[in-house]
C-alpha positions in Angstrom: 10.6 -9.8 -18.6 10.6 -10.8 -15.0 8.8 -8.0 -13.9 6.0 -9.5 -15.6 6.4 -13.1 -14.0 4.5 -12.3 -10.5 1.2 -10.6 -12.2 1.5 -13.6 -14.7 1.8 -16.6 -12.0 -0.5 -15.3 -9.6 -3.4 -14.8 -12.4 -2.6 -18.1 -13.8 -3.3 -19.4 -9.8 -6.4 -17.5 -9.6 -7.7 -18.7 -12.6 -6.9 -22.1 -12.0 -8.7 -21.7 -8.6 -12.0 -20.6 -9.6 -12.0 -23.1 -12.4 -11.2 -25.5 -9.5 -13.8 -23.9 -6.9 -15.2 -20.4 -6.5 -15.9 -20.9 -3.1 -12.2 -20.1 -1.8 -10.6 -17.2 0.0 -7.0 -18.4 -1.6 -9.0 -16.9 -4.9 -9.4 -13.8 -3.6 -5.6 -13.6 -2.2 -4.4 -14.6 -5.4 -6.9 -11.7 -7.3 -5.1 -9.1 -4.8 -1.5 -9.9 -5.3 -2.2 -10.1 -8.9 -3.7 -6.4 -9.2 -0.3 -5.6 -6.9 1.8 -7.1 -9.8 0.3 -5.8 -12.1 0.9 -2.0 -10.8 4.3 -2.6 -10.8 3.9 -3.7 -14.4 2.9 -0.4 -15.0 5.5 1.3 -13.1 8.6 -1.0 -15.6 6.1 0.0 -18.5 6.1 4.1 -17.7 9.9 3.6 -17.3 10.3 2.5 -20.2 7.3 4.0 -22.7 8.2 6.1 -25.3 7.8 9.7 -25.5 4.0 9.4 -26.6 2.8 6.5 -24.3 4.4 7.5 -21.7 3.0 10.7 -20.1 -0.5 8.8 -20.1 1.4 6.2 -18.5 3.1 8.5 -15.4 -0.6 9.5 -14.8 -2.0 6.8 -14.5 0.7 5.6 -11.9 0.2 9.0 -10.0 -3.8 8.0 -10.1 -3.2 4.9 -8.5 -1.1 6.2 -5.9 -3.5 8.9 -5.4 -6.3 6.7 -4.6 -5.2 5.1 -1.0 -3.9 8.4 -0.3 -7.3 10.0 -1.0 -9.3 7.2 0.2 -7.4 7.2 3.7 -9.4 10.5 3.7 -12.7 10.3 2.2 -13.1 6.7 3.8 -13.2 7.6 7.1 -15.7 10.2 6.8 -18.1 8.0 5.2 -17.7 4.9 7.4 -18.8 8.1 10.1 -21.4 9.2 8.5 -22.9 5.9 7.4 -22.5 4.6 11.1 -25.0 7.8 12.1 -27.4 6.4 10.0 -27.3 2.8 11.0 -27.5 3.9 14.5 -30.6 6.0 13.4 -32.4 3.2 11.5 -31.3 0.0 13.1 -30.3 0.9 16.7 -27.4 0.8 18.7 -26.5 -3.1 18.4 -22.6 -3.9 18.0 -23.2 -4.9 14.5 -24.8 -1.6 13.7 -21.9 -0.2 15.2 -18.7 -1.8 13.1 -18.8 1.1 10.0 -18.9 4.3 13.3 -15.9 2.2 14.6 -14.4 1.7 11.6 -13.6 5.1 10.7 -12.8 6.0 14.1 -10.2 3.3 13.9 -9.0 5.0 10.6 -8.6 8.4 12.1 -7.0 7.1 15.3 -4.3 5.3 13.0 -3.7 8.7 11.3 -3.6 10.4 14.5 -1.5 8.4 15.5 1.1 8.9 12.4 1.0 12.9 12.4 2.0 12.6 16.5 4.8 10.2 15.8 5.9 12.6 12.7 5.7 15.7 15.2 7.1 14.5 18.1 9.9 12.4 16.2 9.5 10.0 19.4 11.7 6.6 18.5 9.3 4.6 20.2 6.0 6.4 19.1 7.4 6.2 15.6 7.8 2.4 15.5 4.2 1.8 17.4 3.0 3.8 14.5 4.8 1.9 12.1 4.1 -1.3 13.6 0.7 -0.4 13.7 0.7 0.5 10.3 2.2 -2.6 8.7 -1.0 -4.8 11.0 -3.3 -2.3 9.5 -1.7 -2.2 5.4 -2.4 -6.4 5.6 -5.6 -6.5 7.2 -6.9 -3.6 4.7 -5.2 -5.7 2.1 -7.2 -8.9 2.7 -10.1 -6.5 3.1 -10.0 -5.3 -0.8 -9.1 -8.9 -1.6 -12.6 -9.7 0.4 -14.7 -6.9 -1.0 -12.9 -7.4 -4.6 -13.3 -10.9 -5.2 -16.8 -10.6 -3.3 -18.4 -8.4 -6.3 -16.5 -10.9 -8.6 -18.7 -14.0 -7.1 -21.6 -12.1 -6.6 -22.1 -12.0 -10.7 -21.9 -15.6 -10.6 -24.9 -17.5 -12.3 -26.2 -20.9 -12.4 -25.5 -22.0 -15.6 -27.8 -25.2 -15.5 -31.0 -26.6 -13.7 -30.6 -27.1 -10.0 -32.6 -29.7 -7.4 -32.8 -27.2 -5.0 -33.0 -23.5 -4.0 -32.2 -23.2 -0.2 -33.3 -19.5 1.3 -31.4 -18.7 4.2 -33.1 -17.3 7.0 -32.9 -14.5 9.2 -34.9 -12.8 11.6 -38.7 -12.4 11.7 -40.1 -9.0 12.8 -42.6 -9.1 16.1 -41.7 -13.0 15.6 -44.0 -14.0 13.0 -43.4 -12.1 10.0 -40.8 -11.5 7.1 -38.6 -8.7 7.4 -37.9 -6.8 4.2 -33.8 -8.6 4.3 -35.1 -11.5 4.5 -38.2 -11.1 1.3 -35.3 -10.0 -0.7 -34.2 -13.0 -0.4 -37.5 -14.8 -0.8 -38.0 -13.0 -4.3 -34.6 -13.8 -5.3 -35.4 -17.6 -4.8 -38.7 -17.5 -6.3 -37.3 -15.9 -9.3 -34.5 -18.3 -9.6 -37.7 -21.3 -9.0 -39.8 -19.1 -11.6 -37.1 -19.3 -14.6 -36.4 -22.9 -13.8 -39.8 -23.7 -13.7 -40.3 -22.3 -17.4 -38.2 -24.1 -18.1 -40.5 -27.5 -17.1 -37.9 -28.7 -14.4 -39.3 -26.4 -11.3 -36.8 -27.4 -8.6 -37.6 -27.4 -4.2 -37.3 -24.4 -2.8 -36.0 -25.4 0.9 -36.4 -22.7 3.2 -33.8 -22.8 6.0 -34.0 -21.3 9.1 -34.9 -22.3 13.0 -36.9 -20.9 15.9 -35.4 -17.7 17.7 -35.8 -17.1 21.1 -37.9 -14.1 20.3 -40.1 -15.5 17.7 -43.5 -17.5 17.7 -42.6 -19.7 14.7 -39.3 -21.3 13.1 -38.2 -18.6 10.5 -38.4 -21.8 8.0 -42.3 -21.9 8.4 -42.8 -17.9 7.9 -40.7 -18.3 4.8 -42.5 -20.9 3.3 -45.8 -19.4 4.0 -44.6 -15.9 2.0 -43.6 -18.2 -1.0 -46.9 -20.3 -0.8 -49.0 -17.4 -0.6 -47.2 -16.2 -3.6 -48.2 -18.5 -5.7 -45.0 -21.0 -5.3 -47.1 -24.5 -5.1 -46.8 -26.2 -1.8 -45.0 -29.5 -2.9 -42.4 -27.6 -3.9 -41.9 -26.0 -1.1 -39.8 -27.7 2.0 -38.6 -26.9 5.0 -35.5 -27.1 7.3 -35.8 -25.4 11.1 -33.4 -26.7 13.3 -30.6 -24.4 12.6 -29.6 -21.2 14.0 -26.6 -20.0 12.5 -25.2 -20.2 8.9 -23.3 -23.0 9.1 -25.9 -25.3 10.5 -28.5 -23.7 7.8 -25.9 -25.5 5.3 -25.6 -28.5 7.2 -29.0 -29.7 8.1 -30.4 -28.8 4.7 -27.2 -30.6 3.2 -29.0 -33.9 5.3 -32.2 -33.0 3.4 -31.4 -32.8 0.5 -28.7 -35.6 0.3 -31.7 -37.8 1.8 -33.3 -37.5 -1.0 -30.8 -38.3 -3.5 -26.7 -38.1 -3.1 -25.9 -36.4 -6.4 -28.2 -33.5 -5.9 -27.4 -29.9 -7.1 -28.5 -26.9 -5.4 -28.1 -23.2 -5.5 -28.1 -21.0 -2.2 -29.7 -17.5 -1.7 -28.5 -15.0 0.9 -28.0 -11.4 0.7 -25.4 -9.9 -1.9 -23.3 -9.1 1.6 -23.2 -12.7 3.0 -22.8 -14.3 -0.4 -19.1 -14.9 0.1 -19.2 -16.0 3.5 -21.9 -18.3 2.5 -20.1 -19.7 -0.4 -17.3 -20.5 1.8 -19.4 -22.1 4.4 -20.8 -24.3 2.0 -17.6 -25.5 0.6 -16.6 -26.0 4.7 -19.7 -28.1 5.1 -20.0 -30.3 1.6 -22.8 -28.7 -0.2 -23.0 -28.9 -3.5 -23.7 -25.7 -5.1 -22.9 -22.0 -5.2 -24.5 -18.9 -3.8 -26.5 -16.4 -5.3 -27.2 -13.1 -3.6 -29.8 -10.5 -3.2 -29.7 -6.7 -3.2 -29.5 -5.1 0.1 -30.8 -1.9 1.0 -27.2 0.5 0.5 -27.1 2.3 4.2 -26.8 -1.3 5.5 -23.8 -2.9 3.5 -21.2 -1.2 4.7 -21.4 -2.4 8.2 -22.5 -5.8 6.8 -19.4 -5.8 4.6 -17.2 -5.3 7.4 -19.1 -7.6 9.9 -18.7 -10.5 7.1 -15.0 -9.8 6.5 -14.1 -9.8 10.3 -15.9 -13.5 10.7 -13.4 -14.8 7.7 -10.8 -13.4 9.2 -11.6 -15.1 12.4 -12.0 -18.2 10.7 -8.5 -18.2 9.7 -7.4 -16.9 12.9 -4.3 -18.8 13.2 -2.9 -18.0 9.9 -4.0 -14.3 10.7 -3.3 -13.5 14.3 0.3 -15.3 13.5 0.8 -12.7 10.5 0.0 -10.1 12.6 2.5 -11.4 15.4 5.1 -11.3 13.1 4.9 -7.8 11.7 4.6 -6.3 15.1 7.7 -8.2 16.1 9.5 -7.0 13.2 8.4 -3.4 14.3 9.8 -4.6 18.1 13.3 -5.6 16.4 13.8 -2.6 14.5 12.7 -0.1 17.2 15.4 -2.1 19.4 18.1 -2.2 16.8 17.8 1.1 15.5 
């Protein structure tokens, strides 16, 4: 029965966690080591299956190994190939840059593990293994991240709100609304539309400052798209100080607790940033979760990854000590070996 104690205790902690607040990344550790658990639940139940359960069980073990294995691959490739394509629609930025890198990074790591195989170099094989053991818990909080993301994203308010705050982003030739950015537009009206059916039509605060690029606060543009949409004016509002996420959160926080401490709000972002967002939110005080919008599939990956390295910068201490650790492990057993 112990076997089954780890999947048990760490589903009982996620659960408990969401109940308590969605918006932590502790939820999506807790979802990761309780998918771990539970394969080796699966291994003690293929050991000990019967003769009819457990064939179907041994494959099923052999799928799951299969799949890192495979992935280590395929993954690679597409992160390459997807990386062309950003570069080819979106330009050469850094951020269009992360999914090119990414599989590079994979196929250097591999590289790296068939030379230390070959050569049978003692200290090549323990960069490679140090190397490996960074790279196995950074790709594991990555599937937590990814994992628990989709989890969140199917999220839905399950009562009237005060507010829907839009996130901004950037306006094309400075003055008008990029097609990321309407997504999220339309995703907020919607959520004012079904609300507003509903006779309690809530503020839509659109949230976004001036660029250095741009004629007009991104705030202003947004509100126009909504208003000339039919969304009434005195329900639209409009916050344009900030320039990142965090002060989007914060300054429309002010607003809306201006208006009345125990308001409620939902935020809208794209599907990618929802996460992110959501734990932004809980970092600065607002009161609400976040909803996300579809996102044209070319750009998530590199989104994805972009999103994942700012948590992981946020909890850079916890991380970069980690790290430390297992490369110093791999120092110590190159030395006593």
């Amino acid at each position: 029965m112990i076997v089954y104690a780890p999947a048990v205790l760490f589903l009982v902690l996620f659960g408990i966690g969401v109940l308590r607040d969605p918006r932590r990344f502790s939820n999506a550790v807790y979802l990761g080591l309780a998918v771990i658990s539970l394969f080796f639940v699966l291994l003690r139940a293929a050991d000990t299956a019967g003769d009819h359960g457990r064939p179907f069980l041994e494959w099923a073990v052999v799928a799951l190994l299969l799949i890192p294995c495979l992935g280590a691959l395929v993954l690679p490739v597409f992160l390459l190939a997807n990386g062309v394509k950003m570069i080819r629609k979106e330009g050469r930025s850094p951020a269009n840059l992360l999914s090119f890198l990414a599989g590079l990074t994979i196929f250097g790591v591999i590289g790296l593990l068939i030379a230390a195989a070959a050569t049978h170099s003692r200290a090549l094989g323990a960069v490679a293994g140090t190397t490996l053991l960074i790279v196995g818990y950074v790709s594991f909080l990555f599937f937590c991240f990814i994992g628990y993301a989709f989890l969140y994203g199917r999220l839905q308010p399950r009562r009237d709100v005060d507010y829907v705050v839009v996130l901004g982003s950037g306006l094309v030739g400075g003055t008008r609304v990029p097609p990321l950015l309407a997504g999220r537009l339309e995703r907020g009206r919607k959520v004012y539309a079904a609300q507003a059916a509903r006779g309690n039509p809530p503020v839509l605060l659109t949230s976004g400052g001036q660029g250095p690029d741009e004629r007009l606060p991104e705030s202003h543009a947004m509100a126009d798209y909504l208003i000339e949409r039919g969304v009434p004016a005195e329900h639209v509002q409009r916050e344009d100080r900030s320039r990142t996420t965090e002060e989007n959160l914060a300054y429309s926080k002010a607003i809306m607790a201006a208006a009345g401490a125990d308001y409620s709000c939902v935020i809208v972002t794209n599907n990618f940033h929802a996460f992110r967002a959501a734990l932004t939110a809980r970092k600065t005080g607002v009161n609400g979760q976040v909803l996300g919008s579809p996102t044209a599939a070319y750009f998530w990956p590199s989104a994805t990854i972009r999103e994942f390295a700012a948590v992981f910068l946020q909890h850079k201490l916890v991380n970069f000590t980690v790290c430390g650790l297992l490369a110093l492990c791999g120092l110590l057993v190159w030395l006593i070996a």
